[in-house]
C-alpha positions as a Python dict, from the first residue, in 0.01 Angstrom:
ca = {
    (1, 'X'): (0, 0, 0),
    (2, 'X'): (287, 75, -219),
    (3, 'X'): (368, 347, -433),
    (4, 'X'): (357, 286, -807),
    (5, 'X'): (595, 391, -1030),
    (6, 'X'): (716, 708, -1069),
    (7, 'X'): (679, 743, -1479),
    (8, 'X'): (683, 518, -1766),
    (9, 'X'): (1032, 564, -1898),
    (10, 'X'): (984, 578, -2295),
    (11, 'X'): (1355, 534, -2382),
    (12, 'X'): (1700, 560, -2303),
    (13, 'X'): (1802, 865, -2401),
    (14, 'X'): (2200, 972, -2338),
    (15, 'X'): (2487, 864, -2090),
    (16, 'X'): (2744, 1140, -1957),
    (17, 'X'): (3047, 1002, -1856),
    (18, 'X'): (3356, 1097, -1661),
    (19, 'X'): (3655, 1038, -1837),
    (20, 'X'): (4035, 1109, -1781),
    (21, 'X'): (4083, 1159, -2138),
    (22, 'X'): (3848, 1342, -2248),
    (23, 'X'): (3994, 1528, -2594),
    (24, 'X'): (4141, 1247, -2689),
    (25, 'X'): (3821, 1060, -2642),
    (26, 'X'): (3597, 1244, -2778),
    (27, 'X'): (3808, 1242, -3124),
    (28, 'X'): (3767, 876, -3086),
    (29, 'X'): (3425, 881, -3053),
    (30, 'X'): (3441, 1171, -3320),
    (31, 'X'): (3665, 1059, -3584),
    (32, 'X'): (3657, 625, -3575),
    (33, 'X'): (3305, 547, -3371),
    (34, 'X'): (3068, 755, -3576),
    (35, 'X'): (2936, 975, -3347),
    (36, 'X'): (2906, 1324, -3482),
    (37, 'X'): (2961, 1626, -3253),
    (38, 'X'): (2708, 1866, -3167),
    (39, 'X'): (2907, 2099, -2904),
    (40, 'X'): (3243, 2090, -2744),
    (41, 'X'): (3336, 2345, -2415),
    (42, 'X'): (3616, 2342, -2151),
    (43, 'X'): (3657, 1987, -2085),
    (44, 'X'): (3351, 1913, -2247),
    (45, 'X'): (3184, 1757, -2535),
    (46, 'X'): (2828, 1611, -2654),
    (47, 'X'): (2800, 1351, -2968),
    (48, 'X'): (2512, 1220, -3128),
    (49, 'X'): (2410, 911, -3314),
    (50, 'X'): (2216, 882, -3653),
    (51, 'X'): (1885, 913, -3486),
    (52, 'X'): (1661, 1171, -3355),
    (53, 'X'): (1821, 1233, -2967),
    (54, 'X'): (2031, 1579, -2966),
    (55, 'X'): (2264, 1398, -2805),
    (56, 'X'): (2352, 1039, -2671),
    (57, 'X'): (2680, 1053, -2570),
    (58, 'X'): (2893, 1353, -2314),
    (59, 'X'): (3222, 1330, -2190),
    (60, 'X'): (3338, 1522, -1905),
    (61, 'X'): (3681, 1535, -1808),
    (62, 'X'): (3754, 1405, -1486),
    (63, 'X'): (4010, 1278, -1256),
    (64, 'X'): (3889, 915, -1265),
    (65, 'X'): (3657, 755, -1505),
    (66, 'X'): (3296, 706, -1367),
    (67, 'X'): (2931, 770, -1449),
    (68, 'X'): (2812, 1124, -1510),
    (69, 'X'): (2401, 1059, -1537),
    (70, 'X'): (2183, 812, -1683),
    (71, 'X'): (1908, 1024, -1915),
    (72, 'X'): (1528, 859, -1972),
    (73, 'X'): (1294, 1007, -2214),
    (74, 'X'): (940, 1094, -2018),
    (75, 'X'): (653, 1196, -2298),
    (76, 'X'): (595, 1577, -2114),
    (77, 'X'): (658, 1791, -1910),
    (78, 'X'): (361, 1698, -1721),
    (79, 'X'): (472, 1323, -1683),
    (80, 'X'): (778, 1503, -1534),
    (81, 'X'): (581, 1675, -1302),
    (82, 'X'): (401, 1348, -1178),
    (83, 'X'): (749, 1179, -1125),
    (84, 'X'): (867, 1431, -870),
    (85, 'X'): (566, 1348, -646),
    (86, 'X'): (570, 988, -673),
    (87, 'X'): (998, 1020, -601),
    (88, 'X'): (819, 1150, -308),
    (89, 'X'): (613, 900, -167),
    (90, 'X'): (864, 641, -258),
    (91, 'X'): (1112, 855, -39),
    (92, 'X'): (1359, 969, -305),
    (93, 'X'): (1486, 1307, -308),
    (94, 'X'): (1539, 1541, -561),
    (95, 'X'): (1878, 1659, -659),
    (96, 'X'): (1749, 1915, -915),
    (97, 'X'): (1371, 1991, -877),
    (98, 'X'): (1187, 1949, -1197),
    (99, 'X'): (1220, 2241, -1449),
    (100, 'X'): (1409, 2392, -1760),
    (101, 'X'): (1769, 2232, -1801),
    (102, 'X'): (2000, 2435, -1769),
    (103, 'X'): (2220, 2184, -1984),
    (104, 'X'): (2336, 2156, -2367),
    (105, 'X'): (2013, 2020, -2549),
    (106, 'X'): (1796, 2188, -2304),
    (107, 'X'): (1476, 2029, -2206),
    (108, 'X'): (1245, 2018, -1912),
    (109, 'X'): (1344, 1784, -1644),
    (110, 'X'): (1446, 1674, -1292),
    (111, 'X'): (1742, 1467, -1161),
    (112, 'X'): (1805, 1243, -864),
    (113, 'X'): (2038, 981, -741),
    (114, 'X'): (1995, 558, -744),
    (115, 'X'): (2083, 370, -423),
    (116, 'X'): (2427, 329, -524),
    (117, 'X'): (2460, 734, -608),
    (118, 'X'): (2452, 717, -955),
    (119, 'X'): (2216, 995, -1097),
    (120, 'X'): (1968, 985, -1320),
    (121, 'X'): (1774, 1267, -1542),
    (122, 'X'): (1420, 1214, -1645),
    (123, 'X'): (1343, 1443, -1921),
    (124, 'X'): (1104, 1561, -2205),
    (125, 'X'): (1123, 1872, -2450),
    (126, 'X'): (1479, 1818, -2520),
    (127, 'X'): (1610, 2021, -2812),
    (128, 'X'): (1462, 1825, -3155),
    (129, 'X'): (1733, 1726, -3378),
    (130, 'X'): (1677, 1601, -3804),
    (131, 'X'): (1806, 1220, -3823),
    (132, 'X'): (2177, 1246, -3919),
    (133, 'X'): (2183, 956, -4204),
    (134, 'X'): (1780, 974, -4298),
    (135, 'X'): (1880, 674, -4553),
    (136, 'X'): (2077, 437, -4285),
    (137, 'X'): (2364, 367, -4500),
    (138, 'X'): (2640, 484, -4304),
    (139, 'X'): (2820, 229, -4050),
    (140, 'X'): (2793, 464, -3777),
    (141, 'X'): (2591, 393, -3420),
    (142, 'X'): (2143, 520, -3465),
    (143, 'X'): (2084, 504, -3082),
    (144, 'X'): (2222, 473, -2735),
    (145, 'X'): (2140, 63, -2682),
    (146, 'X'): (2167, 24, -2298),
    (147, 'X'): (2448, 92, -2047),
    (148, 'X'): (2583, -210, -1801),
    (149, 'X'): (2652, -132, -1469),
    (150, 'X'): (2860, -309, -1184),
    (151, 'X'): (2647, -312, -868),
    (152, 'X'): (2777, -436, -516),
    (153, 'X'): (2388, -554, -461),
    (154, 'X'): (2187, -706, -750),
    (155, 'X'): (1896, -718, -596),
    (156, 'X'): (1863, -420, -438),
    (157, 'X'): (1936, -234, -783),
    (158, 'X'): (1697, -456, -949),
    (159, 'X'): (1422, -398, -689),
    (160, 'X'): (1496, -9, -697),
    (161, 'X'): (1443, 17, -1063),
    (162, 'X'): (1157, -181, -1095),
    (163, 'X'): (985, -88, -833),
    (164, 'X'): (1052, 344, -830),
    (165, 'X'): (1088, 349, -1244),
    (166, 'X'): (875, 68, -1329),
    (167, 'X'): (1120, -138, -1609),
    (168, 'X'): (1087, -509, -1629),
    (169, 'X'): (1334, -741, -1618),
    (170, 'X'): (1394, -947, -1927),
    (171, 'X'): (1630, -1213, -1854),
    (172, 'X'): (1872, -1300, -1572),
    (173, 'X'): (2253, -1446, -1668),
    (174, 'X'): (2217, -1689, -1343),
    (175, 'X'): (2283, -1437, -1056),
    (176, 'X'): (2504, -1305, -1205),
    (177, 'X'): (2371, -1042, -1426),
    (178, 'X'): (2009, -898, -1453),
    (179, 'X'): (1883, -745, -1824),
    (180, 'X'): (1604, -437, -1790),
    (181, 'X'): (1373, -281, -1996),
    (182, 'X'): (1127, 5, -2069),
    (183, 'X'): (1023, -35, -2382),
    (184, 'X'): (1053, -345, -2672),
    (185, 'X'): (1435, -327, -2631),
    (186, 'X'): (1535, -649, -2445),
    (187, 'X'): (1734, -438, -2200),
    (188, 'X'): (1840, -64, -2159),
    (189, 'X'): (2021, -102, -1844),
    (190, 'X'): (2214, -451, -1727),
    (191, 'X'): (2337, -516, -1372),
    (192, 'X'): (2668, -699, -1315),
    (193, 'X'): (2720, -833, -963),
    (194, 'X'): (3000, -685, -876),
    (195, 'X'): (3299, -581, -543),
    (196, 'X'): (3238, -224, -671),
    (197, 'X'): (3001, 25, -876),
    (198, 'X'): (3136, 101, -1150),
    (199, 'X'): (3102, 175, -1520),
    (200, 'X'): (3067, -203, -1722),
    (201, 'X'): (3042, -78, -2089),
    (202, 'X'): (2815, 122, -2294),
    (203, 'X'): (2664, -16, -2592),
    (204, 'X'): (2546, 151, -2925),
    (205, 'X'): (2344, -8, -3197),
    (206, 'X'): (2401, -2, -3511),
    (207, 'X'): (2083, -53, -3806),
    (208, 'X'): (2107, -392, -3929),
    (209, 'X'): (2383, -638, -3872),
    (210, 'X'): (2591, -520, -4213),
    (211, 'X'): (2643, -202, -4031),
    (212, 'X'): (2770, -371, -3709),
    (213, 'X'): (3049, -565, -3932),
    (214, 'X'): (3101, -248, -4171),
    (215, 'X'): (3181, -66, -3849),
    (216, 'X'): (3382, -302, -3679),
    (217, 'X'): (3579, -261, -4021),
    (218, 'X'): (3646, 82, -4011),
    (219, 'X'): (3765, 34, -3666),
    (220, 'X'): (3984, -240, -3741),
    (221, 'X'): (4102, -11, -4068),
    (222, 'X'): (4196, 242, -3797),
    (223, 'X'): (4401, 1, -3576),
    (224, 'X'): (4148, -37, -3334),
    (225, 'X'): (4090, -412, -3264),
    (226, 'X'): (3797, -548, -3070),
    (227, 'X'): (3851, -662, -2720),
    (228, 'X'): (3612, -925, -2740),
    (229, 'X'): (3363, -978, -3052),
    (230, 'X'): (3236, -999, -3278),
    (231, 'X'): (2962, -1278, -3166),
    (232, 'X'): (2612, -1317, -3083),
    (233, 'X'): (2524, -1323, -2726),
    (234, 'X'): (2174, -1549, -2599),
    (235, 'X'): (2014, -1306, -2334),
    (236, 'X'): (1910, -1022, -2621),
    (237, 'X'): (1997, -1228, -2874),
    (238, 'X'): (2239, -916, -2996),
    (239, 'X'): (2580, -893, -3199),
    (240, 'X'): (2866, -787, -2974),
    (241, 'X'): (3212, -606, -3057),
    (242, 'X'): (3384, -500, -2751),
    (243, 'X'): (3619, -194, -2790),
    (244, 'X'): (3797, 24, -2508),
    (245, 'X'): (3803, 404, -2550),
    (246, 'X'): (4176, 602, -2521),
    (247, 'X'): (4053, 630, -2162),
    (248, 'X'): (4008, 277, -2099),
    (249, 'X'): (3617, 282, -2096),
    (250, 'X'): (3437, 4, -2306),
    (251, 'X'): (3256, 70, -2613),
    (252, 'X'): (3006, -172, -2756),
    (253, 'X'): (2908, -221, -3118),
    (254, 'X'): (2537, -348, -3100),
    (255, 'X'): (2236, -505, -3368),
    (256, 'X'): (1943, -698, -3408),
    (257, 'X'): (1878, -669, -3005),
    (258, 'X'): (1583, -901, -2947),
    (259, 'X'): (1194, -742, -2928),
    (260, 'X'): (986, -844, -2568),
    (261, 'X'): (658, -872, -2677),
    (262, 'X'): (504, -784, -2315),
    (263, 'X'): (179, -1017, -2292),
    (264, 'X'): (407, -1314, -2469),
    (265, 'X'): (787, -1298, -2344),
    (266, 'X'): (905, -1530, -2037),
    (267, 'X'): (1163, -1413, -1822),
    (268, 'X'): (1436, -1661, -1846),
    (269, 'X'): (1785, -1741, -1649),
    (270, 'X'): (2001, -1826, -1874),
    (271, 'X'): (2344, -2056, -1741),
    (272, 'X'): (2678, -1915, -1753),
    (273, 'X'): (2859, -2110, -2054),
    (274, 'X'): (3089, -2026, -2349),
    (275, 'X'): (2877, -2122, -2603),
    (276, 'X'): (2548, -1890, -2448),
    (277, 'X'): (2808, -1574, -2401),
    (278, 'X'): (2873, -1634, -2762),
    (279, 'X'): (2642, -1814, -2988),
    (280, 'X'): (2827, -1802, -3253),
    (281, 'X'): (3178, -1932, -3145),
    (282, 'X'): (3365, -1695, -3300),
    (283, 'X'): (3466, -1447, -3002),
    (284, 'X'): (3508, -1731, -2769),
    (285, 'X'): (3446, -1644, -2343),
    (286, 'X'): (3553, -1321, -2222),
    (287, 'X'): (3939, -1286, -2130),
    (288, 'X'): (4119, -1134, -1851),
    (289, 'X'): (4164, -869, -2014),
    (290, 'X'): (3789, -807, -2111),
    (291, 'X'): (3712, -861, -1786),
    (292, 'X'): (3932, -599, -1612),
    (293, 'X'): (3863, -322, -1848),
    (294, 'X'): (3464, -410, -1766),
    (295, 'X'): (3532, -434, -1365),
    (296, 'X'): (3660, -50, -1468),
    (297, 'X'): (3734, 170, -1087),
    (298, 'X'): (3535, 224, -800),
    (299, 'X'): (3296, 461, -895),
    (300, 'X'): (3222, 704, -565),
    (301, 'X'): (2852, 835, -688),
    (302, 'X'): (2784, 1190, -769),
    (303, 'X'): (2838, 1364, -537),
    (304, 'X'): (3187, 1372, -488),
    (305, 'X'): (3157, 1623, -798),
    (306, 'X'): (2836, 1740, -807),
    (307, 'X'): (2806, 2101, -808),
    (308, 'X'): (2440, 2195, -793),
}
């Protein structure tokens, strides 16, 4: 018999990321994104969006850019707890045993590491934060949409994170890409077949669809142009604007990502064409140089920096 799921994941909750330019990132993320900054150390800084998380966003710097951690959002402490012992049975160890964080934002949580050693925090009890634009008029990111990842083994991520932390998957692009959720988000985590692991982009969404343009404005009035976007994808249905941070790392404008209603949606494949990537014809397919800054470096896993 197998073991079920370890938790059910309420959201995504913050991405840390390794970055080789990490001041001059995080005044990018600071000053023309939207983000606003909650705490900055040595080599170190923590943003938030609009909404209610403490924090969705950390840079680290780092010799090469990679993934920090992947945080979920558990409901307690207790469902915390429960997660450690079914990591257990399914034969997943524990980087950092469930507990207080010893982190910026706090919380109570535990840690461990994906087939592919990326790690990833489960959480609850992280440090409660008052909604940053309570009226939603500024053009500035609410949430942490979903992170894509390059992945030498589709399937084998896909199983893992279905299986161990219970997400569905949405919609496949072919075999190409895979879209997963855990909640009524069409996907908080993508998986791009890939020669490496690596970063593929993070993605932020933005209230309505006016916000997404409004912001993609205030980029453009900054001299920031989008590598790709904006447009309309078809798996998620959601706006795109592509944008690379000063360390190379792509950036995603998001809105109006699709809602899975669970007893009614249909996993579908979707083909591989122009007009699906985009459909509204304005951005056109990906170019070369999209591509390359998503393909991003060979990402060695955590621990050739962890320090526990």
């Amino acid at each position: 018999m197998s073991a079920e799921p370890i938790a059910r994941l309420r959201a995504l909750r913050a991405v840390t990321l390794r970055s080789t330019q990490c001041a001059d990132s995080g005044e990018f993320y600071r000053e023309v994104w939207g983000l606003q900054q909650v705490e900055a150390d040595r080599g170190a800084v923590w943003l938030r969006g609009s909404g209610d998380e403490h924090h969705v966003l950390q840079l680290e710097q780092a010799d090469q850019n990679a993934l920090g951690k992947i945080a979920f959002a558990l409901a307690s402490p207790r469902e915390v707890d429960a997660a450690a012992a079914r990591l257990a049975a399914h034969g997943v160890p524990l980087v950092t045993e469930p507990g207080k964080l010893d982190q910026v934002g706090g919380g109570y949580g535990l840690r461990f590491a994906d087939p592919e050693g990326r790690l990833v925090e489960l959480s609850a009890e992280v440090d409660a934060v008052v909604p940053g634009d309570p009226y939603g008029r500024a053009a500035v990111p609410r949430k942490l949409a979903h992170v894509v990842l390059n992945t030498v083994d589709i399937d084998a991520a896909c199983e893992f994170y279905t299986r161990v932390l219970g997400m569905r998957i949405s919609d496949w692009s072919e075999h190409q890409m895979a879209f997963l959720r855990c909640n009524a988000d069409h996907h908080v985590i993508a998986f791009n077949q890939a020669e490496f692991a690596s970063v593929n982009h993070i993605a932020y969404e933005m209230n309505s669809i006016d916000h997404f343009m409004r912001g993609i404005g205030r980029l453009k009035h900054n001299g920031v142009t989008p590598l790709w976007g904006p447009g309309r994808h078809g798996p998620g249905s959601n706006t795109f604007g592509y944008f690379a941070d000063p360390a190379g790392l792509v950036c995603e404008y998001t809105s109006e990502v699709a809602q899975v209603e669970e007893d009614a949606w249909l996993c579908r494949v979707w083909r591989r064409t122009p007009e699906l990537s985009d459909l509204w014809g304005t951005a056109g397919p990906p170019s070369k140089d999209v591509r390359s800054h998503m393909r991003g470096v060979p990402d060695p896993g955590y621990s050739a920096w962890w320090q526990s």
